[in-house]
Structure formats: C-alpha cells, structure tokens
N, C-alpha and C positions, 0 to 999 in steps of 0.2 A: 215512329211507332215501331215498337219491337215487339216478337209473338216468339219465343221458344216454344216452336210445338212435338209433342212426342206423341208418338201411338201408344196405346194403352188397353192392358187387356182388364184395368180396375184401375181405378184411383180418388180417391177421396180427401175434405179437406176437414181437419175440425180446430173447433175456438175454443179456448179452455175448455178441453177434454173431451165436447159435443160436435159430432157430425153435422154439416150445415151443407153438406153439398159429397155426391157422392155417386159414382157411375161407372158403369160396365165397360164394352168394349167399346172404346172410341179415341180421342184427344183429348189430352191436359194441355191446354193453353194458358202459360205463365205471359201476362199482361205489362209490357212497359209503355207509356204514356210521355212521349216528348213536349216540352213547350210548347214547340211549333206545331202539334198536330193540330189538325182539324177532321172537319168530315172525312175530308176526299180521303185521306189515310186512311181510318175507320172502314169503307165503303171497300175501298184496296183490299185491306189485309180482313175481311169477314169473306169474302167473297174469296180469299186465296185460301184462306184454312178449310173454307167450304168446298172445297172442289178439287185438291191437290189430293191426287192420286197415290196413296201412300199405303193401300191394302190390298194383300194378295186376290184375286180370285178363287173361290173353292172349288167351281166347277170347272175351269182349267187347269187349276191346280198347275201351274207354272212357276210359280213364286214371285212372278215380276207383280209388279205394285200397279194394278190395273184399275181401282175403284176407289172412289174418293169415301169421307166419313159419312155424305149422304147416300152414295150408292149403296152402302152398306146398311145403312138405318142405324148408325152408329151417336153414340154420347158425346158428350162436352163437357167440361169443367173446367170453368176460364176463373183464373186468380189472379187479379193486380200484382204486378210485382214492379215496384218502383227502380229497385238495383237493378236492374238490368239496364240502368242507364249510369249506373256506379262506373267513374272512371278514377281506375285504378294508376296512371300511368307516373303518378309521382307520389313520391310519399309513401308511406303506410297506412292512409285511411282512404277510401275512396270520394271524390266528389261527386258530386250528385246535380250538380249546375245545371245540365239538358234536362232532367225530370219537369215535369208538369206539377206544377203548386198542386198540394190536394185538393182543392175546390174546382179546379179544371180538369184531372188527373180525375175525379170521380164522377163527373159530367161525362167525358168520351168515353170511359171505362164502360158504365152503365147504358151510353148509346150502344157500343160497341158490341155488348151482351144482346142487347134488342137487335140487332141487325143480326144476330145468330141465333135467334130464335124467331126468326122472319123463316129460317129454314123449315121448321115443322120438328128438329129433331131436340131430343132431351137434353136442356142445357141448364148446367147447376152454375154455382157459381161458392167461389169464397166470402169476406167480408171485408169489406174497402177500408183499409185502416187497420187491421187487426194482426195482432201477431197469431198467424196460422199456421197448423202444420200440415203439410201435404203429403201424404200415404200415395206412391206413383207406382206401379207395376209395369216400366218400360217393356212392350212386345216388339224384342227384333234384337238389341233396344233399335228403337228410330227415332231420334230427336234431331230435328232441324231449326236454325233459327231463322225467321222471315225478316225483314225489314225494311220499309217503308217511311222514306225521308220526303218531309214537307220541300214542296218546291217553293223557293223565295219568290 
C-alpha cells in the first residue's frame, strides 16, 4: 500500500465539474492499493496517517511538527489513485502489474476510509473509478510518501 500524504491548509476533489469531497485544514491522502494488500496493511498505514506528527504547535509556536491531524481536530480527503503503483522503469508507458484489480482495489480502499473515520474526525473522500480532479493547497509544502509492503 502506498499513501502520498501532504498537509493541507484546503483541498478538494470534483467529478465532472461537481464538488464531491472537500476540506479545510488537514491531509490529502492520494490512495494506492497493491495486489498483495490486505487488512494488516490497511490497519498499518490508517493508524500511521492518524497519528504522524506533521503540525506545528501554536501555543509553542516552535515550528517543529509536534501534533498529529487528530491532535489538531484536523480533515482528510483520501482519493484512490491507482498510478502510484505506475512503473515507469522501461519504456514510455507505465506498468501498472502491482496495482490491485478494481474489484479488490475498491474493497480495501473503502475499508481503508472506514478505519479513518473510526477516528471521529472529518473524512471526505473522492469517487473510486473516476476521472477526478484535485484542488491541493500544499502547507509548508509537506508531502511525504508512506508505504507498507505485504509480508509474504
């Protein structure tokens, strides 16, 4: 499983031309879905985007990244994105071979969401399959990629 996640002071996503998902200060988490995942992936990386410390304090006012997106009572907008398992290392097209089939690929996706919203905090989302465009207001910028490989 792979999680590009960025801090965000806005970001939104829409489907032909309509808003479907859309939030304030928190994380865009762009969704990649490997064959091999399962739960324990899933359980891994909601529990890492949940908790990684990735926001200043205001009342120390330090600048160091002391509060996760729930300390903060911060958003989420999590987006399937299938390329991010695009390997690019030959050719000029990418392959796409590690991606999860979409019928599995929209099963963990959709668990994945429900385990981030086990949190309590605002969690939008994109449309599984759709060509969408995402509106991201990177803050810092801070984009990190996470990722967590099935153990055989």
């Amino acid at each position: 499983m792979r999680v590009i996640i960025q801090r965000v002071n806005h970001s939104q996503v829409t489907v032909d031309g309509e808003i479907i998902g859309k939030i304030g200060r928190g994380l865009n988490l762009l969704v990649g879905i490997a064959e091999t995942d399962t739960e324990i992936e899933l359980n891994w990386m909601a529990r890492k985007c949940l908790e990684l410390r990735l926001f200043p304090d205001p009342e120390t006012n330090t600048g160091k990244w002391e509060k996760s997106v729930q300390e903060i009572g911060g958003e989420l907008l999590v987006v399937s994105q299938f390329t991010l398992y695009g390997d690019c290392r030959k050719g000029r097209r990418p392959y796409f071979d590690r991606s999860a089939p979409p019928e599995k690929a929209e099963k963990l996706y959709e668990l994945f969401v429900e385990k981030l919203r086990l949190s309590g905090l605002n969690v939008k989302t994109g449309k599984f399959g759709a060509l969408m465009q995402v509106f991201i207001e990177n803050d810092g910028p801070v984009t990190l990629t996470l990722e967590k490989e099935a153990n055989p």
